[in-house]
PLY file of the C-alpha trace (Angstrom):
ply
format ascii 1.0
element vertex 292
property float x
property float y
property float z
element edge 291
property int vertex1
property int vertex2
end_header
0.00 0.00 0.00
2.84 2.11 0.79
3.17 3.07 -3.27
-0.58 3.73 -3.36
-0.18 6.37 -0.48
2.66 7.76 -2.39
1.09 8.35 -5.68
-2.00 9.77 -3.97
0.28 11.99 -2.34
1.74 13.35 -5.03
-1.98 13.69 -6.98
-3.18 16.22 -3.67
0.26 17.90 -3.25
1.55 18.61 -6.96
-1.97 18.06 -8.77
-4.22 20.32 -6.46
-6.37 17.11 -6.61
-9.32 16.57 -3.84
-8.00 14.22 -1.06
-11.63 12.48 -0.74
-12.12 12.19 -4.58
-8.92 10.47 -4.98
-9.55 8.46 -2.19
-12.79 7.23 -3.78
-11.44 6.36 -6.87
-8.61 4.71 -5.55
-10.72 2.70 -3.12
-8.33 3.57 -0.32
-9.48 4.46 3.09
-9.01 8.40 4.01
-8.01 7.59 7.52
-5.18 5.40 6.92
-4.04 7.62 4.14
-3.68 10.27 6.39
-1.85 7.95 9.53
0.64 6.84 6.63
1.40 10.51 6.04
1.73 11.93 9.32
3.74 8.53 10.63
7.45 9.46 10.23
9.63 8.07 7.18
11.38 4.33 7.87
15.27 4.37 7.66
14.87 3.06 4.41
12.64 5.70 3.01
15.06 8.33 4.21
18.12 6.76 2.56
15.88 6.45 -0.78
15.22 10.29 -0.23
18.54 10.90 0.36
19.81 8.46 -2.69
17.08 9.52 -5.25
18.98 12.85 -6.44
22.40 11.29 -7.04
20.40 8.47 -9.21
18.71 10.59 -11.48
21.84 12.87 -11.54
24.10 9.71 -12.94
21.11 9.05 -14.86
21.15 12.31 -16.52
25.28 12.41 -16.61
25.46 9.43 -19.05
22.05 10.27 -20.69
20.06 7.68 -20.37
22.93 5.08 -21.37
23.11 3.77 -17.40
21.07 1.18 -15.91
21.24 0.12 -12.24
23.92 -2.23 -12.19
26.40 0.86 -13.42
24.68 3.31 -11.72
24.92 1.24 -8.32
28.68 1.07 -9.04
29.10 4.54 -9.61
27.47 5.37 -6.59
29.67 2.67 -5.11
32.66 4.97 -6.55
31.28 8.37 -4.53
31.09 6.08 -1.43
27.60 5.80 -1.18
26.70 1.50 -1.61
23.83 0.81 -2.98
22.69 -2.92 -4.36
21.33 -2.35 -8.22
17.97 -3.66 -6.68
17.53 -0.77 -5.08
18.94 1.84 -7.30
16.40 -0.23 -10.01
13.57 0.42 -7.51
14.49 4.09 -7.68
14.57 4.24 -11.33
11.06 2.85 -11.73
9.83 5.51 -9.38
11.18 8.38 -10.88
9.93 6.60 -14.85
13.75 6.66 -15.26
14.72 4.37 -18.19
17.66 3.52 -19.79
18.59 3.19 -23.32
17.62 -0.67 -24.56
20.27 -2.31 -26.64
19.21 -4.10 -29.82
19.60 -7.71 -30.37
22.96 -7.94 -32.31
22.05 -8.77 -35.85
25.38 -9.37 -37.68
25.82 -7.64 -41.46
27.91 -9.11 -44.20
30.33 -7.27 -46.01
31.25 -6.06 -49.67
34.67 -8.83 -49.79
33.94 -9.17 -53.70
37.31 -8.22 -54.81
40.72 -9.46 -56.22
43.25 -8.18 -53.80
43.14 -11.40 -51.71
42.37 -12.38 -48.08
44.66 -13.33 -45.08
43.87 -16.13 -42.99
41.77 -16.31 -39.74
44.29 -15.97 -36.88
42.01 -16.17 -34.71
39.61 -18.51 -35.35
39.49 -21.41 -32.28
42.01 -19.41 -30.28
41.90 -18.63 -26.75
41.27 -14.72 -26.51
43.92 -11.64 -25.54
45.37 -12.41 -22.38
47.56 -8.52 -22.69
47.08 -5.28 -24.19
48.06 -4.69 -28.16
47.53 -8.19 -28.67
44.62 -8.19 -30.98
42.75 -5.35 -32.73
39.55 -6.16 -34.35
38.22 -3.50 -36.82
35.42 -2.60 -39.08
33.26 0.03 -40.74
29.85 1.46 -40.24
27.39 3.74 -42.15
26.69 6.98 -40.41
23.14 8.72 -41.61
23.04 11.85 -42.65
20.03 13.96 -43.88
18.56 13.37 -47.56
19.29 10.03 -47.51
22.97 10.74 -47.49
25.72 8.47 -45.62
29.19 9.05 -44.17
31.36 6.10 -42.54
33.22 5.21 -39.42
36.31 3.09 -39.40
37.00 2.51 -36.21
40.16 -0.29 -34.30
39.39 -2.00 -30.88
41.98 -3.35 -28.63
40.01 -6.70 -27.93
41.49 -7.12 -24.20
40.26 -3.69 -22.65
37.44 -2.73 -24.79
39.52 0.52 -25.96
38.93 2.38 -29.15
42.05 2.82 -30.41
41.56 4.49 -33.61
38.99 6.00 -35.44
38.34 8.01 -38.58
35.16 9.41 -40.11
34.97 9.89 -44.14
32.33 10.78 -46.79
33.60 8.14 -48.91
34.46 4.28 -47.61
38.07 3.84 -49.14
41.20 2.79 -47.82
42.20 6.40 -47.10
39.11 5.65 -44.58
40.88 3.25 -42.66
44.48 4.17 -42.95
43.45 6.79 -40.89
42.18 5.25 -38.33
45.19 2.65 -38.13
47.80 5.25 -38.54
46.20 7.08 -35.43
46.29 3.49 -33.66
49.88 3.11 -34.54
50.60 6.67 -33.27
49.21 6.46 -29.73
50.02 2.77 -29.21
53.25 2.14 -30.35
52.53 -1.50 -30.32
55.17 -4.07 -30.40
54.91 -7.59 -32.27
53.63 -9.91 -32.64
50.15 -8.19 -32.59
46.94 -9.24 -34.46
44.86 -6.93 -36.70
41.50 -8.54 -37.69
38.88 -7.19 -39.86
36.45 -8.27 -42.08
37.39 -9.20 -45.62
36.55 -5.49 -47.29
38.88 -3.95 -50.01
39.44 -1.12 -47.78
41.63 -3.92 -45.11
43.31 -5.31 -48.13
44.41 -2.64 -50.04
48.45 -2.58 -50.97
48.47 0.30 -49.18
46.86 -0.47 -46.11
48.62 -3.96 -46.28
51.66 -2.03 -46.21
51.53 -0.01 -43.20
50.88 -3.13 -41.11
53.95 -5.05 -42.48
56.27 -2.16 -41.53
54.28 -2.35 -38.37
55.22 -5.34 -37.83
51.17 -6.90 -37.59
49.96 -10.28 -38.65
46.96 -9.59 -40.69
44.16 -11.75 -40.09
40.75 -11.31 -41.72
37.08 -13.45 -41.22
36.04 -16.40 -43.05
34.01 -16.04 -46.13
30.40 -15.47 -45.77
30.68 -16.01 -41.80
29.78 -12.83 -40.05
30.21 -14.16 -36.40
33.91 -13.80 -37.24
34.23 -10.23 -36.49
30.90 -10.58 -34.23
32.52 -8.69 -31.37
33.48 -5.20 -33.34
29.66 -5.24 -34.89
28.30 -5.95 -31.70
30.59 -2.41 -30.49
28.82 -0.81 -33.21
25.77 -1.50 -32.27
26.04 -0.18 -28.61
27.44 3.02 -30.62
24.58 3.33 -32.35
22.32 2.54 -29.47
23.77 4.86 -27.14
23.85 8.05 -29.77
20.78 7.61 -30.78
22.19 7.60 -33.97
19.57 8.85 -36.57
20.32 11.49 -38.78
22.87 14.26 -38.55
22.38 17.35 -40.35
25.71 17.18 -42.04
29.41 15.66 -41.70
30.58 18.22 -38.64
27.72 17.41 -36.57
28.37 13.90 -37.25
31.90 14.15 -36.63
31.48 16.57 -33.19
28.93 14.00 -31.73
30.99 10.59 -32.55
34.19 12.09 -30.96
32.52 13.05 -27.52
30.91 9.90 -27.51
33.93 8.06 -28.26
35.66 9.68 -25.90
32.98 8.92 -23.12
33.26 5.23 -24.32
37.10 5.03 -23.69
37.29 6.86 -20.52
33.72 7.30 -18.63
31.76 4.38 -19.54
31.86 1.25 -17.49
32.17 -1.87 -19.20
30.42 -4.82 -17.27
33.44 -7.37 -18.85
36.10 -5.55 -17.50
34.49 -5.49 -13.75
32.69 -2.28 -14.31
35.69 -0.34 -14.96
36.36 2.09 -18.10
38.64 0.56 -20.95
41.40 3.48 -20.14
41.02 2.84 -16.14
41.39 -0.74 -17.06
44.33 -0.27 -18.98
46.02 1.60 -16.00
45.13 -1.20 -13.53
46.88 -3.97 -16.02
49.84 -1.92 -16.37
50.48 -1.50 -13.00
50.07 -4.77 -12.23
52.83 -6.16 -14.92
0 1
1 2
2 3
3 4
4 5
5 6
6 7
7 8
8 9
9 10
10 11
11 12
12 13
13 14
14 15
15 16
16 17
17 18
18 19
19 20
20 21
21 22
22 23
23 24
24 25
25 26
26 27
27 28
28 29
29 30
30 31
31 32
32 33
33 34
34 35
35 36
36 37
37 38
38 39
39 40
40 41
41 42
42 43
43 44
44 45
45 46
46 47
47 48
48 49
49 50
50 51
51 52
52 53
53 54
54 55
55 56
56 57
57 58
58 59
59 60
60 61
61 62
62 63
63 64
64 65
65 66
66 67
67 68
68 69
69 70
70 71
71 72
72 73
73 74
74 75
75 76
76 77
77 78
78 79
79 80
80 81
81 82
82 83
83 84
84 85
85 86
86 87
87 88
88 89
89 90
90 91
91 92
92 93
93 94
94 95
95 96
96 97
97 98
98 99
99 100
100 101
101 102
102 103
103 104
104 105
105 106
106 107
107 108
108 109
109 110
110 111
111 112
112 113
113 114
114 115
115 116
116 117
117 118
118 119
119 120
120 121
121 122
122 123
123 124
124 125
125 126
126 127
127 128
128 129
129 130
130 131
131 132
132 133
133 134
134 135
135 136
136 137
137 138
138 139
139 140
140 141
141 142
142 143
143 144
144 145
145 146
146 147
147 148
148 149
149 150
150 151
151 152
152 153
153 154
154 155
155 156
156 157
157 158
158 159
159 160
160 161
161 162
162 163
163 164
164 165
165 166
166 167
167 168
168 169
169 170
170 171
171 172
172 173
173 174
174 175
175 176
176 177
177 178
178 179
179 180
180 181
181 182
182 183
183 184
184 185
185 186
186 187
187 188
188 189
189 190
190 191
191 192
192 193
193 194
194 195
195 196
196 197
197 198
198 199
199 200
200 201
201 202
202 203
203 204
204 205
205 206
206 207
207 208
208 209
209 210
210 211
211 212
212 213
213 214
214 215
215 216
216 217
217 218
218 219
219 220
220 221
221 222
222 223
223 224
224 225
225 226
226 227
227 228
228 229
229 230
230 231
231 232
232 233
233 234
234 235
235 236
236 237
237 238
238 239
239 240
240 241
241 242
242 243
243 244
244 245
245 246
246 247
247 248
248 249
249 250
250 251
251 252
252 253
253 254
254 255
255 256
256 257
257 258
258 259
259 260
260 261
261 262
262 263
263 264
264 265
265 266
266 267
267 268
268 269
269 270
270 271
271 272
272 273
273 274
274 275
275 276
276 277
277 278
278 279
279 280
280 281
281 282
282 283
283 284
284 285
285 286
286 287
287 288
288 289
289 290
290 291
């Protein structure tokens, strides 16, 4: 009943609504309506009242891209524990809902040309047990209005979740994703061996692109023909970007580019990642490295 009393209590005080008719309606008793308001608050409703404005501010920090179980942590963070039960509870009562992630639904790729594949090196391997071990890359379609479309190259370190490169282009060549791996080479500074694996697009097997890696000293690895589980783990990425932008339409390439690059960097550095025990990929990183 408590919940009843509550929303009655917010129809009188913030709706100006007659105690007696809502009362009626409700088929709740006036008398204990009014014993449940004048009792005093349980321990547990004060620490929701005192709780409530740090959820909805987290909420409202990530933008709607935090459920409980990260908001509980975060809260956890600020010293103030909390089970995701109960930040959950709160949620529901203030009709605060997160962002829903799509099913994944896996995309093949345009692989129908005559610059020739690499093998999959990573195909019934046990995963990265280190840092710069294996990248996994792809591309995307951005919207744009009129029915126009930009694209996103983008290179994940597969340990820590990290974007480690990224480019944006009106035009999906291998320019497209040179960028993105020259950027990936620039702040990484990997050392071999490390993996690069992509899909089996022109744009990863262009003599250019194949170039750069071999002076970077990376063993190219690409998916299997017609399989798109392969690279399952860098669509999957895509589609929590997508999820969490809201991507739509941008008005033009700027926008798109201003909005992907915050976001990107909230995705490196902010956002909790429930595989790496709710910690950010870059605070993740830090944590590895200084335990090696």
């Amino acid at each position: 009943m408590t919940d009843v009393y509550a929303a009655i209590d917010v129809l009188v005080q913030e709706e100006a609504w007659a105690t007696a008719a809502v009362c009626d309606v409700l088929q709740v008793s006036r008398s204990a309506y009014y014993a449940w308001r004048e009792r005093s608050p349980s321990c547990r409703e004060q620490r929701r009242a005192l709780v409530t404005p740090w959820v909805r501010a987290l909420f409202w920090k990530h933008r709607r891209r935090y459920g409980a179980r990260r908001i509980a942590d975060d809260l956890g963070d600020l010293g103030e524990t909390c089970s995701p039960r109960f930040v959950g509870t709160i949620l529901k009562e203030q009709s605060l809902r997160a962002i829903q992630p799509k099913s994944f639904v896996p995309k093949t790729t345009t692989s129908r040309h005559s610059l020739g594949y690499s093998p999959n090196l990573i195909l019934d391997q046990p995963g990265p047990q280190a840092i710069d071990e294996l990248w996994v890359g792809d591309i995307t379609y951005v919207p744009l209005r009129d029915g126009v479309f930009c694209y996103l190259a983008s290179l994940m370190d597969r340990y820590s979740r990290n974007i480690v490169g990224w480019a944006l282009a009106e035009t999906m060549t291998d320019e497209l994703t040179l960028t993105a791996l020259q950027m990936a080479i620039g702040v990484r500074q990997p050392t071999a061996p490390l993996i690069h694996h992509t899909d089996r697009g022109g744009q990863y097997a262009s003599s250019r692109y194949r170039a750069v890696l071999r002076r970077a000293g990376m063993r190219q690895s690409m998916s299997r023909a017609g399989n798109v589980y392969d690279n399952a783990f860098m669509e999957s990425c895509f589609g929590t970007f997508k999820t969490e932008l809201e991507m739509t339409e941008y008005d033009n390439y700027r926008a798109a580019h201003r909005e992907i690059a915050e976001y990107i960097d909230y995705y490196r550095t902010e956002r909790k990642h429930s595989a790496l025990g709710y910690l950010s990929p870059t605070h993740f990183e830090r944590l590895t490295t200084f335990r090696t």
